[in-house]
Backbone as CSV, one residue per row, in Angstrom:
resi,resn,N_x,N_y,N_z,CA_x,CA_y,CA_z,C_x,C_y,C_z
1,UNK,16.816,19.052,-6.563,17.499,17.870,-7.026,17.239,17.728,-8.530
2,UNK,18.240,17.410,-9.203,18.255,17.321,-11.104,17.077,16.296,-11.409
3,UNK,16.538,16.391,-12.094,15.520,15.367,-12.277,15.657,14.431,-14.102
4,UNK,17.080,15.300,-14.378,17.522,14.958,-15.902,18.628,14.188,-15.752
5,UNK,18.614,13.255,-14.906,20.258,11.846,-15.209,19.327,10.739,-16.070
6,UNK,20.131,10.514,-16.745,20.016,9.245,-17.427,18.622,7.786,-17.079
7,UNK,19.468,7.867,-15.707,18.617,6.999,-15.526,17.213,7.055,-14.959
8,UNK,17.224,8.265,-14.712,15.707,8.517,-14.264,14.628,8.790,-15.452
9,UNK,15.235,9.477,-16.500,14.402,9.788,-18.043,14.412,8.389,-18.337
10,UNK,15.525,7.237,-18.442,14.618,5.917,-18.983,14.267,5.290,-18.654
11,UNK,13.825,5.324,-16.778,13.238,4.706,-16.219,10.990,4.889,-16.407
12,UNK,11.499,6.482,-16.154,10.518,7.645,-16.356,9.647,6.774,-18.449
13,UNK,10.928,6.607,-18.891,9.931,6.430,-20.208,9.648,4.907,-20.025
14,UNK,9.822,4.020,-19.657,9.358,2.825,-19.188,8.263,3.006,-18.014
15,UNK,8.051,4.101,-17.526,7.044,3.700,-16.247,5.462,4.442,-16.972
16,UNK,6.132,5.596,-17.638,4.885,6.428,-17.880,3.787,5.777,-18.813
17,UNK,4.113,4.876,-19.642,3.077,4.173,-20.744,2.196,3.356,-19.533
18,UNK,2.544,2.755,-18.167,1.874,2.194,-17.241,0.922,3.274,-16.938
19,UNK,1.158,4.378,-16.545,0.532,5.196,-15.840,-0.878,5.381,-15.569
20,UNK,-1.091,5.315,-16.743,-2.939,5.166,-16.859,-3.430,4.052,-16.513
21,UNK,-3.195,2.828,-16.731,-3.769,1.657,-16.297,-3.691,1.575,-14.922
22,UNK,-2.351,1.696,-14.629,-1.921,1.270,-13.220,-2.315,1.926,-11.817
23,UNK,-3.016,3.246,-12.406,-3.553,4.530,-11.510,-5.306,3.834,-11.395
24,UNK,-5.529,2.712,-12.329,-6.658,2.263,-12.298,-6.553,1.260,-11.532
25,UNK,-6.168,0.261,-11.020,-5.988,-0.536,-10.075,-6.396,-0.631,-8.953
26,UNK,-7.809,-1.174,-8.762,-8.342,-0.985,-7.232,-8.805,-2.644,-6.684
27,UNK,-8.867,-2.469,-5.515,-8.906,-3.992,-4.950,-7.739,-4.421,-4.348
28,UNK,-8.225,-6.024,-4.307,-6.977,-7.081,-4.305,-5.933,-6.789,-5.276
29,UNK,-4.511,-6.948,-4.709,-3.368,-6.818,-5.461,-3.431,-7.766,-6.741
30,UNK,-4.139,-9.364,-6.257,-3.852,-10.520,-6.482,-4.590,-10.655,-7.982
31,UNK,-5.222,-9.698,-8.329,-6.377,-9.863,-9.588,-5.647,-9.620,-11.118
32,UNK,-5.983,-10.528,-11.579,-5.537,-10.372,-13.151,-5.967,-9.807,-14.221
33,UNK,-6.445,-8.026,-14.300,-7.052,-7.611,-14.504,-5.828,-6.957,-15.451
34,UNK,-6.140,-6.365,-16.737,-4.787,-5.073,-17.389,-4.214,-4.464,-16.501
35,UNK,-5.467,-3.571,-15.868,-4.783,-2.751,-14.553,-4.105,-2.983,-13.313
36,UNK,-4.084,-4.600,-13.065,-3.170,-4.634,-11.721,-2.148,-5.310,-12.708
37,UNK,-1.965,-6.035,-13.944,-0.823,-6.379,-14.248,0.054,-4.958,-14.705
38,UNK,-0.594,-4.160,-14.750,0.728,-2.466,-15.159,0.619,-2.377,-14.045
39,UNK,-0.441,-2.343,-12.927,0.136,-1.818,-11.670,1.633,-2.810,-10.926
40,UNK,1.552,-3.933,-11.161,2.552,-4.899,-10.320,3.471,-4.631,-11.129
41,UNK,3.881,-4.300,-13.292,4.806,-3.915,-13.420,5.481,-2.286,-13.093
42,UNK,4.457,-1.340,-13.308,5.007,-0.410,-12.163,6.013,-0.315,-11.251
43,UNK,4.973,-1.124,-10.557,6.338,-1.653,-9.172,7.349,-2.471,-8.995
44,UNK,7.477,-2.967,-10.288,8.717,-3.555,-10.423,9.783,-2.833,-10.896
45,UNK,9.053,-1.915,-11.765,10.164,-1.006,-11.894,10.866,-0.038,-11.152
46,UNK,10.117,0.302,-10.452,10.352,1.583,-9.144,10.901,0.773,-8.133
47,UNK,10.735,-0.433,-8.040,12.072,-1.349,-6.762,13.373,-1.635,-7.857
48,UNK,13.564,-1.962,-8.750,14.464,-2.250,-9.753,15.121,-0.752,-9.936
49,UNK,14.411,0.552,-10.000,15.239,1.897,-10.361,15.562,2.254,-8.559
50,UNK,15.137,1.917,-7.595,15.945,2.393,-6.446,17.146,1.380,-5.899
51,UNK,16.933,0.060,-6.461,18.044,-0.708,-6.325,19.289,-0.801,-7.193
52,UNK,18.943,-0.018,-7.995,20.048,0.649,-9.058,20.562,1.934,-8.422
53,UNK,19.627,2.604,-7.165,20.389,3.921,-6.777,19.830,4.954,-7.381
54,UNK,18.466,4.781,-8.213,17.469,5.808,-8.846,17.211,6.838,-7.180
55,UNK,16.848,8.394,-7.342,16.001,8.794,-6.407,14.580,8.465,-6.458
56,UNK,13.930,8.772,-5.630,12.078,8.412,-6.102,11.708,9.786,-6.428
57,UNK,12.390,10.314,-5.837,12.512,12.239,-5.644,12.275,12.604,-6.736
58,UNK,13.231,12.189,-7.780,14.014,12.271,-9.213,12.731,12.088,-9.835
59,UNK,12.531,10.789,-9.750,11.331,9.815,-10.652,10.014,10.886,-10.593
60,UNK,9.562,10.711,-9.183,8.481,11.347,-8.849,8.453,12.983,-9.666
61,UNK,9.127,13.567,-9.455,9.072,14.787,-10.333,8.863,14.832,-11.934
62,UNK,9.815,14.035,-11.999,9.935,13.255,-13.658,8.846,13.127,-14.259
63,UNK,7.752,11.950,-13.405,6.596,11.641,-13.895,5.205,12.338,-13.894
64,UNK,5.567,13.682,-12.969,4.743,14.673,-12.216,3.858,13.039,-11.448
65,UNK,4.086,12.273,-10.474,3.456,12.039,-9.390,3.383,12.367,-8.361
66,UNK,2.820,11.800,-6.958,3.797,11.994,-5.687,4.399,10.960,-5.141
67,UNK,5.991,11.445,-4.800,6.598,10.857,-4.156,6.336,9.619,-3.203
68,UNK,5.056,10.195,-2.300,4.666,9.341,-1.267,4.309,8.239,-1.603
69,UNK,3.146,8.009,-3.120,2.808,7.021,-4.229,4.000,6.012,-4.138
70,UNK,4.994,6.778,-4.505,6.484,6.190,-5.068,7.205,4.895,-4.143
71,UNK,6.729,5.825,-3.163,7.111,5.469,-1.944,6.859,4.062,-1.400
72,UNK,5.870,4.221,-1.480,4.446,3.332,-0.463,4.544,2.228,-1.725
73,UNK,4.528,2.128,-2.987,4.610,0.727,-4.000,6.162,0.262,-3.595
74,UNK,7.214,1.038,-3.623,8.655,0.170,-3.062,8.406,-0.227,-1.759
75,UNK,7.811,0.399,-0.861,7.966,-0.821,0.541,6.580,-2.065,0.652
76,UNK,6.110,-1.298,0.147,4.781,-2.554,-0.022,4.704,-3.662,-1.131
77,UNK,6.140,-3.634,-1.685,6.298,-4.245,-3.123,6.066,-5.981,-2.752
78,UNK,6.930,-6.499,-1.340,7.407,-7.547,-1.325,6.823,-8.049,-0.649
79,UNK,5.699,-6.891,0.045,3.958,-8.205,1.034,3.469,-8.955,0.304
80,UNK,2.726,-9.890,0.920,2.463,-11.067,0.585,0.930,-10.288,-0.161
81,UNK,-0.127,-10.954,-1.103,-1.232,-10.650,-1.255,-1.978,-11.583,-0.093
82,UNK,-2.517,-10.544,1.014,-3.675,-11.404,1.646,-4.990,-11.921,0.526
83,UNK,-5.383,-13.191,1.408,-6.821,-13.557,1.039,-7.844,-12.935,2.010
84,UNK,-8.813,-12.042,1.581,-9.692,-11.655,2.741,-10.965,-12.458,2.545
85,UNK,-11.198,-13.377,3.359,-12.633,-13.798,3.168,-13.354,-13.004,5.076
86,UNK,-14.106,-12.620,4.036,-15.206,-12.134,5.255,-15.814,-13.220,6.049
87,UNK,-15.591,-12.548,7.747,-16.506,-13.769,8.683,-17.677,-12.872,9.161
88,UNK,-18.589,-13.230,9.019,-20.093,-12.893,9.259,-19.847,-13.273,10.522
89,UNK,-19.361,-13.628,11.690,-19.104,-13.798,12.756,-18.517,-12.884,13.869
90,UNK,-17.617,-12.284,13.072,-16.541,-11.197,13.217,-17.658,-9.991,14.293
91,UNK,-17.138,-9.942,15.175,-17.833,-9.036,16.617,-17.216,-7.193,15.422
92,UNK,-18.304,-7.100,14.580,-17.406,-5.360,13.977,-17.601,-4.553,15.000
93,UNK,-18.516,-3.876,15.740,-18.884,-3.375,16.934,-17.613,-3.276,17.547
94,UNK,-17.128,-4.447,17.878,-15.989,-4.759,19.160,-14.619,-3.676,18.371
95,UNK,-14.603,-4.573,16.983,-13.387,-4.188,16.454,-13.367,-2.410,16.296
96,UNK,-14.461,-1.912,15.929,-14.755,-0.524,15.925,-14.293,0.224,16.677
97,UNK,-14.820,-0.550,18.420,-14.142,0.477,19.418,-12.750,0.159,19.301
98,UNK,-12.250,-1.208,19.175,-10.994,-1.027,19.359,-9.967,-0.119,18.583
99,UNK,-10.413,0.155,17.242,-9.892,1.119,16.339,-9.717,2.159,16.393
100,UNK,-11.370,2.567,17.313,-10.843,4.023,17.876,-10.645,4.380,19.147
101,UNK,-10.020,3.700,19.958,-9.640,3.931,21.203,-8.052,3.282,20.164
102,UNK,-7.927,3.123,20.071,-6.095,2.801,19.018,-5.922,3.938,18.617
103,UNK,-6.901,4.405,17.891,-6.513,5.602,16.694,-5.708,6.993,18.137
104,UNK,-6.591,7.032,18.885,-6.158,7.937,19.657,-4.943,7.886,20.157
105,UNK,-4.465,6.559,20.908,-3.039,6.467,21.292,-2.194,6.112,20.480
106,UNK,-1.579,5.959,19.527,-0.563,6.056,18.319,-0.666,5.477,17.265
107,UNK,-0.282,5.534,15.875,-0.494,5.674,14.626,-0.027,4.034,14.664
108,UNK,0.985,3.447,15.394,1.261,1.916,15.312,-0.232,1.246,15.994
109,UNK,-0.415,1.704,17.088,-1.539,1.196,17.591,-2.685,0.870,16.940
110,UNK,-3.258,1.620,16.155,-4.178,1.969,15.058,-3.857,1.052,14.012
111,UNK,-2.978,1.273,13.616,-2.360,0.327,12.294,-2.660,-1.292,12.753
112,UNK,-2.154,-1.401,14.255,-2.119,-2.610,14.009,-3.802,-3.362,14.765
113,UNK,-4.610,-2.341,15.290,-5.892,-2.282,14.948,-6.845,-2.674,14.196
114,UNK,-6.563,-1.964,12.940,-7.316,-2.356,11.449,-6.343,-3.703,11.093
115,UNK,-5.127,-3.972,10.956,-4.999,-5.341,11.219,-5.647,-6.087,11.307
116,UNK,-5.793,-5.953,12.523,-6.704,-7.092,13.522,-7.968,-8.103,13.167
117,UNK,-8.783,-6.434,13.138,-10.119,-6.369,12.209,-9.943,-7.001,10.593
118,UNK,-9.145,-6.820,9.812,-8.705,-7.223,8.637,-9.008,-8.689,8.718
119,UNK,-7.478,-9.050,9.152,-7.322,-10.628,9.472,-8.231,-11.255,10.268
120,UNK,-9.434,-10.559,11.078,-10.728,-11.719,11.933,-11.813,-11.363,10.505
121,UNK,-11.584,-10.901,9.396,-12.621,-10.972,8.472,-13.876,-9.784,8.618
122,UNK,-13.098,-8.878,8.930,-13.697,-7.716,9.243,-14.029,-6.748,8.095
123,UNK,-14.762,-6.190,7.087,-14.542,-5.618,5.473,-14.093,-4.004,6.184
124,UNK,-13.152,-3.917,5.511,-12.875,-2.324,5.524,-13.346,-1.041,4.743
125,UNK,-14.449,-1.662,4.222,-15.328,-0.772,4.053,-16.292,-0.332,4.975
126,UNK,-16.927,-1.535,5.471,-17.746,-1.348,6.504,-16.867,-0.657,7.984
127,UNK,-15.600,-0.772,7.653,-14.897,0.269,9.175,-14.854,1.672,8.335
128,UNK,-14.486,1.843,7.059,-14.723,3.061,6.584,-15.973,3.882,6.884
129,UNK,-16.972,3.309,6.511,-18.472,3.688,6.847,-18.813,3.912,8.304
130,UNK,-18.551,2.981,9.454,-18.629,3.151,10.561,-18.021,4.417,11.131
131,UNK,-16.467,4.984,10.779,-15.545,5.388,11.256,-16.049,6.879,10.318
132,UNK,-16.383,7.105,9.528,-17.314,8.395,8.681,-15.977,8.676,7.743
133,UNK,-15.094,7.566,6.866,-14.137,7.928,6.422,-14.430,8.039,4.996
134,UNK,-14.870,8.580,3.974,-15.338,8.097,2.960,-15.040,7.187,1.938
135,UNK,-13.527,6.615,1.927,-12.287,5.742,1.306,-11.855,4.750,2.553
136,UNK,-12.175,3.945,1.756,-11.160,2.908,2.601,-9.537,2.211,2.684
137,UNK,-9.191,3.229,1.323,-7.644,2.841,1.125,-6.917,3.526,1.832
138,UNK,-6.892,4.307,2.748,-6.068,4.375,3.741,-5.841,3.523,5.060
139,UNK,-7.206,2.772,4.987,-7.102,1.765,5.917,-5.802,0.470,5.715
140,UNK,-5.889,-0.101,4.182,-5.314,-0.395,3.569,-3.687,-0.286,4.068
141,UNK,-3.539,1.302,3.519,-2.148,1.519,3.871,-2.251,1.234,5.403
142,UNK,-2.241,1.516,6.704,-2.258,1.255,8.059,-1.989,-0.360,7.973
143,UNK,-2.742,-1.237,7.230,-2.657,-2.591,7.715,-1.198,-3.068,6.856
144,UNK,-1.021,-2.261,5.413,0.455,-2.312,4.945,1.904,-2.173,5.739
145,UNK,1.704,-1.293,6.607,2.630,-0.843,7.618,2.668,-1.434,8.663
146,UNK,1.576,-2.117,8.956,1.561,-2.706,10.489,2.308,-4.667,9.392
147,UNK,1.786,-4.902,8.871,2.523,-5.805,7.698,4.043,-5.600,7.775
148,UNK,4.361,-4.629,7.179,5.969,-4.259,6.965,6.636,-4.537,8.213
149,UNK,5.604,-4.110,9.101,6.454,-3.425,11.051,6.557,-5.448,11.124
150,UNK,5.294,-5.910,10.979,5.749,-7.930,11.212,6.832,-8.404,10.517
151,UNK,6.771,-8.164,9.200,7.281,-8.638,8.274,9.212,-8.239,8.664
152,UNK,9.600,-6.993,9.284,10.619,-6.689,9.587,11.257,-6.906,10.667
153,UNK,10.141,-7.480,11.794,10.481,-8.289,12.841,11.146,-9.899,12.746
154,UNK,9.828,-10.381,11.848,10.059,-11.488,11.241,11.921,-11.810,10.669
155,UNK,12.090,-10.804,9.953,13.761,-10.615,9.278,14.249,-11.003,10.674
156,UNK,14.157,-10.079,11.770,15.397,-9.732,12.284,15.955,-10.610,12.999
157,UNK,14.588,-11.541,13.141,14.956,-13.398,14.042,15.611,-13.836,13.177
158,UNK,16.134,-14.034,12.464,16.655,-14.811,11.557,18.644,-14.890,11.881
């Protein structure tokens, strides 16, 4: 696929001056830090260049990223920022097994698993550590998707 139309080189030169900051961005979405304000404009741009009919394909090559990156900031653009306050109450033990007796029967199951654990104030680090994962931002993504999977239910009552 051409990775030289128009609109992908001036999207590409508007995204790349972010690049460095925005690749720094860890945590809460919600923080007002340099690095999550290039990260949230980032993603404004990459929902703004596919709603124009940009590829991510295009972009992604363009910028030498990956796609999947590309990807995962346009559908996760329009979640809400949770508040996580931790409950020292929170049974982690319980939630543990439930994660991995989930993990085994399907990737929704799982997702909406760490959910669970998330929203009863569960830290996903401490399921990282438990679970021998060394990162916890993939947990992250799982509770993004199980988010999107509500959030698209939510639409369809409407």
């Amino acid at each position: 696929m051409p990775t030289d139309t128009d609109m992908t080189k001036v999207y590409a030169r508007k995204i790349r001056p972010l690049l460095p900051e925005a690749q720094r961005a860890y945590g809460s979405r919600d923080q007002n830090t340099p690095y999550h304000q290039a990260s949230r404009e980032y993603s404004r741009l990459l929902v703004e260049y596919t709603k124009d009919g940009g590829s991510l394909i295009s972009l992604a090559e363009e910028l030498g990223v990956s796609y999947a990156g590309l990807r995962r900031r346009v559908q996760t653009f329009d979640l809400p920022v949770n508040e996580f306050t931790a409950n020292p109450e929170a049974d982690v033990d319980a939630h543990i097994a439930a994660i991995e007796t989930a993990k085994t029967a399907s990737a929704s199951e799982y997702h909406e698993a760490l959910y669970d654990a998330y929203m009863d104030g569960v830290s996903l680090s401490e399921v990282a550590r438990q679970l021998d994962i060394t990162n916890s931002y993939p947990l992250y993504y799982g509770i993004q998707r199980h988010q999107k999977k509500l959030q698209g239910k939510h639409l369809k009552r409407r």
